[in-house]
C-alpha positions in Angstrom: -72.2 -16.9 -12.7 -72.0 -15.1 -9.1 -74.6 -13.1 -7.8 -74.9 -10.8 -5.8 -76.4 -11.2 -2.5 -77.0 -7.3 -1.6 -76.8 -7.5 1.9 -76.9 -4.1 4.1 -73.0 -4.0 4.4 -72.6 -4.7 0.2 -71.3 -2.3 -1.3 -72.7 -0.8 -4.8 -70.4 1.6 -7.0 -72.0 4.2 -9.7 -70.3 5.8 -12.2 -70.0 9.3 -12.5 -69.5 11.0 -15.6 -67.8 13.7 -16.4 -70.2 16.1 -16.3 -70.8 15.5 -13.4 -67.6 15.5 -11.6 -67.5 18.6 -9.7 -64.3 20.0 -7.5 -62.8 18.2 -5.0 -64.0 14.6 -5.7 -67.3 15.2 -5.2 -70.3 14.3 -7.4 -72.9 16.5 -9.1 -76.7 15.7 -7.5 -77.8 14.6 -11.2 -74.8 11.7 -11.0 -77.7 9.9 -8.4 -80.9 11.1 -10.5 -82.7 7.7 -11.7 -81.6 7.0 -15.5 -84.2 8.2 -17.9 -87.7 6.4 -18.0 -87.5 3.4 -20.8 -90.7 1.7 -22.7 -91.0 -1.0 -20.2 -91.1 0.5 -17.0 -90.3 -2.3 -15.4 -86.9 -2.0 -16.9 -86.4 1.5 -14.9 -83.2 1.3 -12.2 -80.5 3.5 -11.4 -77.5 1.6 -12.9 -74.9 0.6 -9.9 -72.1 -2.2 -10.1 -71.7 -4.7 -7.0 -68.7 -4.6 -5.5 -69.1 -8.3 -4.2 -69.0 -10.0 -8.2 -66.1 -7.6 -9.5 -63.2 -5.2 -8.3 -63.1 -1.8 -8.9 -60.4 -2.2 -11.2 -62.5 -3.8 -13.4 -65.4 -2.1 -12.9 -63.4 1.0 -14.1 -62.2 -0.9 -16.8 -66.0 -1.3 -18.5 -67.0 2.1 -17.6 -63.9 3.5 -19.4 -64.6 1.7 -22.4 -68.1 2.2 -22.6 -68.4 5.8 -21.5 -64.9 7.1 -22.1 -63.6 5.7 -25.3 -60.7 3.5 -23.5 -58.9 6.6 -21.9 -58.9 8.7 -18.7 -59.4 8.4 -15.0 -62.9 6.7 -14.3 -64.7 8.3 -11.1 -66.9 5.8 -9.1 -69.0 6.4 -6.3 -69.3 3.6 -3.4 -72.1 3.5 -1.3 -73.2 0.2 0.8 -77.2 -1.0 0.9 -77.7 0.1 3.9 -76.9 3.7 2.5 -79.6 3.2 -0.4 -82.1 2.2 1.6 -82.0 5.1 4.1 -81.8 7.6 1.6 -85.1 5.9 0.1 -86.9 5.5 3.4 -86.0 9.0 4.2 -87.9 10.0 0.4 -90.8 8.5 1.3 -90.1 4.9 -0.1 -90.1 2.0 1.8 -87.4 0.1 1.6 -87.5 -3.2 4.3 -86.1 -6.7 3.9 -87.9 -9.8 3.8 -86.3 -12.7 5.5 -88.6 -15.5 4.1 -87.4 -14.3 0.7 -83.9 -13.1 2.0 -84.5 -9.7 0.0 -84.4 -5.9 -0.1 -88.1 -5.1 -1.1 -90.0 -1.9 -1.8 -94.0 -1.2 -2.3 -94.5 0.9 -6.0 -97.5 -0.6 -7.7 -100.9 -2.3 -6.5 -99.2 -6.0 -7.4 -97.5 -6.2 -4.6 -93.8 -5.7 -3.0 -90.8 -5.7 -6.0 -87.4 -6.1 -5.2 -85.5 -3.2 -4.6 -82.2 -4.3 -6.1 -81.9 -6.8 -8.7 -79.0 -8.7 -10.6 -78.7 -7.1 -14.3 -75.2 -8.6 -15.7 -73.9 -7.3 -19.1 -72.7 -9.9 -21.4 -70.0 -9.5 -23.9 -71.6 -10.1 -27.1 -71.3 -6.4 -28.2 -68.4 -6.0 -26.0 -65.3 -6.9 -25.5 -65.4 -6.6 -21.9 -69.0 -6.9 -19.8 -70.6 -6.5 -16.7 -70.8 -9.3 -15.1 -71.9 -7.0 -11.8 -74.2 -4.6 -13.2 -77.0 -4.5 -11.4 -80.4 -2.4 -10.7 -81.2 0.4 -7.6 -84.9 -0.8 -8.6 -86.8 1.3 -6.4 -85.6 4.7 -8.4 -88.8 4.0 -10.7 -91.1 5.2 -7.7 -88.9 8.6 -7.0 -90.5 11.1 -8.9 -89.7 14.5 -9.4 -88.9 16.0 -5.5 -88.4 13.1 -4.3 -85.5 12.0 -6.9 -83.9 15.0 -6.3 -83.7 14.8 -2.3 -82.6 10.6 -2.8 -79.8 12.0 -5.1 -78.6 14.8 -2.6 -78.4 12.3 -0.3 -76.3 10.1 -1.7 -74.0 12.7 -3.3 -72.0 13.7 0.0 -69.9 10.9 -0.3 -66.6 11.6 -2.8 -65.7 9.5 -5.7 -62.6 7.1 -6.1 -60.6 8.0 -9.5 -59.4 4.8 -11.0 
């Protein structure tokens, strides 16, 4: 399986539902908020798909069967790294890459620098379709409150495609 290399000029898509779709293409601020905390906090990310294992056809194509019930218009967002990692740095997370390791890293917890991004592929056992590019924004777990909300104004100036 390919993965993703999530180099500064990678591109990451996140879907927006439709809640959150406001006027003129452009996303609600909660589309960017960190998905909700999980038992393992490890296991915390904002969900985004990389644009360098799959198209956005078929990135569309899981979304609107897993969110949509097989029908509509899916609206994706498309930021690069580079993108994430400012809006982090500028929140007060440090996002800065490690060229040993040839990763994004960030600094949350007293064991030492985690990766910031982080391969999470959907099989398709209980699918008929998967997500071979899912993947993790993992330094969402260390926005809290504030600081979630100014990373996810940030990133929602840019407009969505509808595929």
């Amino acid at each position: 399986m390919k993965v993703p290399t999530f180099s500064a000029r990678s591109s990451l898509a996140r879907y927006v539902d439709e809640v959150n779709r406001l006027k003129d293409r452009r996303p609600a601020v909660a589309a960017f908020l960190p998905d909700p905390p999980s038992a393992d906090p490890t296991n915390d990310h904002l969900s985004v798909n990389s644009l360098e294992i799959e198209s956005v056809k078929k990135i569309a194509a899981y979304h609107r069967w897993k969110w949509q019930d097989s029908g509509g218009k899916v609206a994706l967002c498309v930021h690069k790294v580079h993108e994430y990692n400012d809006a982090a740095n500028k929140c007060g997370v440090r996002v800065v890459y490690d060229r040993e390791m040839s990763k994004w890293q960030f600094l949350f917890s007293a064991s030492g620098p985690e990766d910031a991004y982080k391969h999470r592929p959907v099989p398709m056992h209980n699918n008929p379709i998967g997500s071979p590019s899912h993947s993790g924004v993992e330094f969402a777990r260390a926005l809290k409150e504030h600081k979630a909300g100014q990373f996810a104004r940030r990133l929602s100036g840019r407009k969505f495609h509808l595929v």
